[in-house]
N, C-alpha and C positions, 0 to 999 in steps of 0.2 A: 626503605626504598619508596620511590616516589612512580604512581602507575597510574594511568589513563587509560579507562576501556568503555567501548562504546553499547551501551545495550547492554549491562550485563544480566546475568539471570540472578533471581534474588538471591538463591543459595549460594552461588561465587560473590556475588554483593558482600554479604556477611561474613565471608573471609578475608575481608579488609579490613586492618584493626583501627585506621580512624581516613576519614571523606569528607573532603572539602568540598561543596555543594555552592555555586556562583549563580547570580543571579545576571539580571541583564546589564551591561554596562563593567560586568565583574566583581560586583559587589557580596561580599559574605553572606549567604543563606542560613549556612548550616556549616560548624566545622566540630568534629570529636566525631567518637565509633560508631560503626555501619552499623552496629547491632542497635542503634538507640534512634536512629534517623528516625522512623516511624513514627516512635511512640511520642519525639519532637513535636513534629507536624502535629499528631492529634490532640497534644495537648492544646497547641494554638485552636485549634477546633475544626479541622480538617479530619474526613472519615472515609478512609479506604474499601472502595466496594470491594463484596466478596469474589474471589477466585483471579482480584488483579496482582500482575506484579508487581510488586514496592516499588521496584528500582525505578519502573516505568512510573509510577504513583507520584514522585516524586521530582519528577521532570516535567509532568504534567503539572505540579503546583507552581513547579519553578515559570512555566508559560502562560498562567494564571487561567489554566481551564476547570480548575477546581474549585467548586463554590466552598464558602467556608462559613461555618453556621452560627458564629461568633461575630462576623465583619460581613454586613449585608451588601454593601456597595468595595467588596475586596479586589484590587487591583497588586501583580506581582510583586511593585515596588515597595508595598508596605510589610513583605519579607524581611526587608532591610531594618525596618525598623525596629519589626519585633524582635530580632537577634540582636539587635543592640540593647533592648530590653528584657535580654532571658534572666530568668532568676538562677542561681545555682543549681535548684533541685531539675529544673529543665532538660541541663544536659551532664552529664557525668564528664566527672573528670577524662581527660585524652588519656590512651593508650602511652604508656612508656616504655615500658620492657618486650612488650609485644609476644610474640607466643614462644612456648620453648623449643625452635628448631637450631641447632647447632650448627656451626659452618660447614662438619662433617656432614650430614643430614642433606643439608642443602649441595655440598658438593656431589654426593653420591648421586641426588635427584636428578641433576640438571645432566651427568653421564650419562644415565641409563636413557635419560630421554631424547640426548645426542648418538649415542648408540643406537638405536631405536629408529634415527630418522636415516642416519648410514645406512644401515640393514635398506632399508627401503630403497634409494638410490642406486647403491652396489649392486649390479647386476650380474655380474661377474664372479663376484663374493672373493674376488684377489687383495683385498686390502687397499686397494689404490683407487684413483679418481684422477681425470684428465681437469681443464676447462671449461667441458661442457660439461661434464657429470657433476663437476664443484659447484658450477652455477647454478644446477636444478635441484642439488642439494638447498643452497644457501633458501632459492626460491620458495624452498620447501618448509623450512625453518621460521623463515619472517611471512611468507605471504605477499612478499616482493620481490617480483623479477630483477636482480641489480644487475647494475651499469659492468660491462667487461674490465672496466678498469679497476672497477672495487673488487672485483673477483681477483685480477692477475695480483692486485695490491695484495691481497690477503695470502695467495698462494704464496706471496713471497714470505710473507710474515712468519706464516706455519711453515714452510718446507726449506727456505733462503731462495736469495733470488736466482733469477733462470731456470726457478725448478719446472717439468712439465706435468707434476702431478705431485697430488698431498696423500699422506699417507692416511689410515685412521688412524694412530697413534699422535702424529703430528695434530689432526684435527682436534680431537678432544684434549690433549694438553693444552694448546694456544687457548681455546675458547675456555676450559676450565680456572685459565690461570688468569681471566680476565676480572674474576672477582676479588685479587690479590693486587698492591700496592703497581706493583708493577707485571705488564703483561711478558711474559716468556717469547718474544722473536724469535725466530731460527735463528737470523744475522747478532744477536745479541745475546752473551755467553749468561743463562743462568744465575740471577742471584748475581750477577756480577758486582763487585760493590764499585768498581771505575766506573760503571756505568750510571749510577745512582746519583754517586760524586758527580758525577760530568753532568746529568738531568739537574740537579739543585743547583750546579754554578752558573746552569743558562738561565736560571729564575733571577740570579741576581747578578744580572749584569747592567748596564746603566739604563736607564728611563728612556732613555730615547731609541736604546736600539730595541729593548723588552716591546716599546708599543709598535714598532713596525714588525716586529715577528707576531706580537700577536694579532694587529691589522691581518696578515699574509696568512697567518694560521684561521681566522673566522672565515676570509673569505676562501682558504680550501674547504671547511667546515660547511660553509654552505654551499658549495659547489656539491659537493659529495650527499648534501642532505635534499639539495634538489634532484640529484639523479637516484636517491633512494626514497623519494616521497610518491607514495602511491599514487596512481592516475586512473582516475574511474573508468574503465570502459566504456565505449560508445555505446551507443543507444539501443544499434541491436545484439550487442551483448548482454546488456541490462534485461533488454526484454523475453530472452530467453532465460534469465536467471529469475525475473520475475514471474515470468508464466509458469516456471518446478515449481513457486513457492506459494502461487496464488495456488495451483490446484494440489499440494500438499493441507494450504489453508478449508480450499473446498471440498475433501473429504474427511476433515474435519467437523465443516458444518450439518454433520446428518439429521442432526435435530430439530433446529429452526428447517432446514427444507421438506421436513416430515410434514412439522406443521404447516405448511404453505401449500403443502401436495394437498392435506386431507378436507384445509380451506377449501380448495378448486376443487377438490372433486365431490365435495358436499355441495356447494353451490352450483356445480354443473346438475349434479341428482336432481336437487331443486327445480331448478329453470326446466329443466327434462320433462319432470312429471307434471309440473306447473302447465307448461307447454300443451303436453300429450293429451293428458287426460283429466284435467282440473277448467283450464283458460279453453283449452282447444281451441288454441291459435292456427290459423291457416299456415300451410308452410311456406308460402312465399310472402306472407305478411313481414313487412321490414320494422316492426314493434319489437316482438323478442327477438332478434336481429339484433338490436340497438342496445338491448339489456345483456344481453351475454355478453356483445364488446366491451360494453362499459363495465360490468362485474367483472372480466379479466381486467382491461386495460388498468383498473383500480389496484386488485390484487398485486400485479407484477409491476406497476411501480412503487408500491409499499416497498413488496421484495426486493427492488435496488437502489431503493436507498442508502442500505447498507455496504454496499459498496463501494462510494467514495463516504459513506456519512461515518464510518468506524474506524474505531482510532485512527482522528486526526491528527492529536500530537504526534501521533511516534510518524504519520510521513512528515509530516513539518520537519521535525528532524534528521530524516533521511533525505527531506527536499534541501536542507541545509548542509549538506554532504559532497551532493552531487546527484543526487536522484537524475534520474532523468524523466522529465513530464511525462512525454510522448509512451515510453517503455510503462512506465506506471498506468496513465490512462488504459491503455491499449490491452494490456496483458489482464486487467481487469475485468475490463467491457468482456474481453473476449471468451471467460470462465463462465462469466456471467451469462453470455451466451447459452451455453451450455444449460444453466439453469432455467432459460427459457423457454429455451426445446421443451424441452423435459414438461415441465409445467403446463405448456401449449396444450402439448398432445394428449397429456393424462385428463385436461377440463374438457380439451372438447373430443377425445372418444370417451368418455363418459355423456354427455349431452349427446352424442349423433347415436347411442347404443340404444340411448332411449327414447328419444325422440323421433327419431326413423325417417331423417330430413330428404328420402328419395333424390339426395344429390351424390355422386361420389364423395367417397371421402378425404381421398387426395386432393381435390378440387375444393371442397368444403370447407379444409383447416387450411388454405394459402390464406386467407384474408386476416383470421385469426394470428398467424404467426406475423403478419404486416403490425398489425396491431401490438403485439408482445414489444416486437422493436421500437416502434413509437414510442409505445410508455414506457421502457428501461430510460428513454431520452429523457422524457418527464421524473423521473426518478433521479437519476444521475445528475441533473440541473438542480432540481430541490435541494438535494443533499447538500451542494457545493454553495447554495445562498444561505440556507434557513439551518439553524442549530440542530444536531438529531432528535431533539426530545419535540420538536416541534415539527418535523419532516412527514409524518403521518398524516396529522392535521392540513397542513398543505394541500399535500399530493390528494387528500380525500377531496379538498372544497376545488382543486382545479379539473379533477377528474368529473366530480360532477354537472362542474358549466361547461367546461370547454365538449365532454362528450354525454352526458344523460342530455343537457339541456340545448345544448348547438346543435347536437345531432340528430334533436328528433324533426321528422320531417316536415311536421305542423312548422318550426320555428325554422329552419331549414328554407322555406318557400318564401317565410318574411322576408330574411335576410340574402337571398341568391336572386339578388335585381341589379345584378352589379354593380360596378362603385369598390369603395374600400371598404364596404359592410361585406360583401363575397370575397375580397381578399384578405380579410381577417378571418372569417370562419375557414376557409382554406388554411389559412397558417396558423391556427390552433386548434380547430378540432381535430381530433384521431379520426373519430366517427363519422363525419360526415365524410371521409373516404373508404373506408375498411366496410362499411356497413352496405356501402354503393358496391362493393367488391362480391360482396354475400349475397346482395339482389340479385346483380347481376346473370350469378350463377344460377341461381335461382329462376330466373325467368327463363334463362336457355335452358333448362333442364324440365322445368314444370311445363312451361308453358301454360299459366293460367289463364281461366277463364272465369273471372268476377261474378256472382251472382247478387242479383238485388241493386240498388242504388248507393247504398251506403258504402256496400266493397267494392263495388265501379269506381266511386267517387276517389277510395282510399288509394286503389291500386294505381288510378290516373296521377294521382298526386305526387304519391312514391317515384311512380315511373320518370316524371318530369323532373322531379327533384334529384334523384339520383343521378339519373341519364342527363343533366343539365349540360357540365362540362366533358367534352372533349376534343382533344390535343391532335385529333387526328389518328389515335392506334387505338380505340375502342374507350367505351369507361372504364373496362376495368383496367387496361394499360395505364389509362388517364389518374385513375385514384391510385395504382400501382406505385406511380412517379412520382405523384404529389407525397404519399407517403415516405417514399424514400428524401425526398426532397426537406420534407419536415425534421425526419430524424435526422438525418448531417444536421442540422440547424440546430439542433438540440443537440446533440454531442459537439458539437464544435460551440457553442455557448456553455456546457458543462467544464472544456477542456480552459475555455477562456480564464472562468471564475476560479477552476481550481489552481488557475496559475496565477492570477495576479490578486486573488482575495487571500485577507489573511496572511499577510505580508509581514508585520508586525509582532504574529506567532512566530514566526520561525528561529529555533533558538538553534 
């Protein structure tokens, strides 16, 4: 038999005794036994990381994300070639006889498993099934809602026509007897051999009436094949299917978030004690102000990269499906979320434990969480332009200009003379709003009073530069908005790239 499945997992993989493998345009990649695909590929010089799925391994070479350490400049069409060029010992002979299951074997199977799905339906446990109950059956069985009339069709087939319900005896005969020459109808006597006779004299009857029954017959065929061909759900069904599966995915990931936790909360220790009792920085000094945003804002766009930057073949081919963008973006962002929180709160109540910033702490971590959300934006954008192995490297060198160096206040004051030099530091730095945010607080709570000339000078400076912009609801409204204002800009340029780049992957 001939079967198509989508995604399977290795170990059902290798219960197929031979897999044709197509490339793009349909061309031959790979044809002989599941069990030998692998060792195929590696020979060509393709090396399977550890702990990936094959099956998945394998669709990935087919989409050419797989470098191959034999072909430096390898592109997927030269698949084509190499299979035209396999040697014998390559691939082994195809599968012929296939494994020994018996037709008994296999009939027993496919009852006990239709038995099985009855039980569940049958709520009644009378033996019988109306319309609706056959329907939720069938639904049950394929994974497809079908059309009423393929339902009433088939009640007639199993029970004869006008019946108002099928028995389970009728059920499992009809469908058991579907693997045999001819299928058992109610309306048609068993084995009947008039009947047989009657089927082979319609096959030869003259050429011109054969082609309009069979014309009449493809186009029932595809009437019935479009009322039984799946229909993805909308969008907010997707996204409720995606959201079980993203955070099934994300308590999975306890490991990498360990690591990311023990980052922040080393690097808050740091900046704490560095702060307290090493720098004995002033508390409303907007210096380490500037380095904590920036050490988070860095951290936690590393951290969501991963989230649109891992495995991109396998959405490529779920976006070749039916995916639905918006439900993938979304159900993602929003897990991801979650790891934000989390991450937020643990860097800076570690830093305010130690540090003793005399501001509340409610009020303290708003500016920080402002920032968290910024750079998921800068994270999620990278991902979607730059390769993952390269997405780090990025996110490091943007996080540095756009927030260590735009947002210190020294360069801050160059650039805030108006013009399109203030409307660019606006719309890329994180920092020169989140950090205004922190002042802010800062100053309504302290209330300093500068001593000397040098922290006169600094505090003057800060203040000007900070307090530059406002919209009319304070700075910190003003940096508030602007920051909201940046992240849409960035998720909505994330959401852009992951939809129209990479067009050409998608298989």
């Amino acid at each position: 038999s001939i079967m198509v499945i989508h995604q399977p997992r290795y170990s059902l993989f290798t219960l197929i005794d031979d897999v044709l493998l197509l490339g793009r345009g349909g061309s031959t990649v790979y044809l002989g036994p599941a069990a030998e695909v692998k060792a195929y590929f590696e020979s060509l010089g393709f090396s399977m990381p550890e702990f990936e799925n094959p099956a998945d391994w394998f669709m990935d070479i087919i989409s050419g994300t797989v470098e191959n350490r034999n072909i430096p400049n390898f592109v997927p069409e030269a698949l084509f070639d190499l299979w035209d060029r396999r040697t014998p010992d390559q691939v082994p002979a195809r599968t012929v006889t296939g494994r020994s299951v018996t037709a008994e074997d296999a009939h027993s199977v496919l009852r006990d498993i239709l038995d099985q799905e009855w039980d569940k339906i049958d709520a009644s446990k009378n033996g019988m099934m109306d319309e609706t109950e056959f329907q939720e059956l069938l639904a049950s069985c394929c994974s497809v809602i079908p059309d009423v009339d393929i339902v009433r069709d088939l009640m007639s087939r199993m029970a004869g026509n006008g019946s108002a319900g099928v028995s389970k005896a009728q059920f499992l005969a009809y469908l058991c007897s579907l693997g045999e020459e001819i299928a058992h109808d109610a309306e048609t006597p068993r084995g009947s051999k008039a009947t047989i006779e009657r089927n082979i004299s319609m096959c030869s009857v003259g050429s011109e009436s054969s082609s309009s029954a069979s014309n009449s017959s493809d186009e029932d065929d595809f009437e019935s094949g479009q009322r039984m061909r799946r229909q993805m759900p909308a969008c907010p069904a997707q996204f409720g299917t995606m959201l079980v599966r993203r955070s099934v995915q994300w308590w999975r990931m306890q490991r990498q978030r360990l690591l990311f936790f023990f980052a922040l909360t080393f690097g808050a220790s740091f900046f704490g004690a560095l702060d307290r009792y090493w720098a004995k920085q002033l508390l409303w000094d907007a210096t380490p102000l500037l380095y904590l945003h920036t050490a988070l804002a860095l951290l936690l766009a590393i951290f969501s990269l991963r989230v649109f930057g891992h495995a991109q073949p396998l959405f490529w081919r779920e976006r070749a499906r039916g995916l639905s963008m918006m439900a993938h973006f979304w159900s993602r962002a929003l897990i991801n979320g979650l790891d934000l929180l989390i991450l937020t709160l643990a860097f800076t109540a570690v830093y305010y434990l130690i540090r003793q910033p005399d501001v509340p702490y409610s009020c303290w971590v708003a500016p920080f969480l402002f920032a968290a959300m910024g750079a998921s934006g800068w994270g999620y954008l990278v991902s979607n332009l730059v390769s993952p192995a390269n997405g780090p490297f990025v996110v490091t060198l943007l996080m540095f200009c756009t927030c260590a160096l735009l947002g210190q206040f020294v360069n801050l004051a160059i650039f805030l003379r108006g013009g399109l030099s203030e409307d660019f530091i606006g719309l890329v730095s994180l920092t020169r709003w989140t950090v205004a945010m922190s002042f802010d607080y800062g100053l309504s709570e302290l209330h300093p009073h500068p001593k000397g000339p040098k922290a006169r000078y600094e505090y003057d400076l800060e203040k000007s530069v900070y307090e530059k912009r406002d919209i009319g609801i304070g700075p910190w409204g003003t940096a508030a908005l602007a920051v909201i204002g940046q992240t849409a800009l960035l998720y909505l340029a994330s959401f852009l790239c992951m939809r129209y780049r990479n067009t050409d992957k998608i298989v």
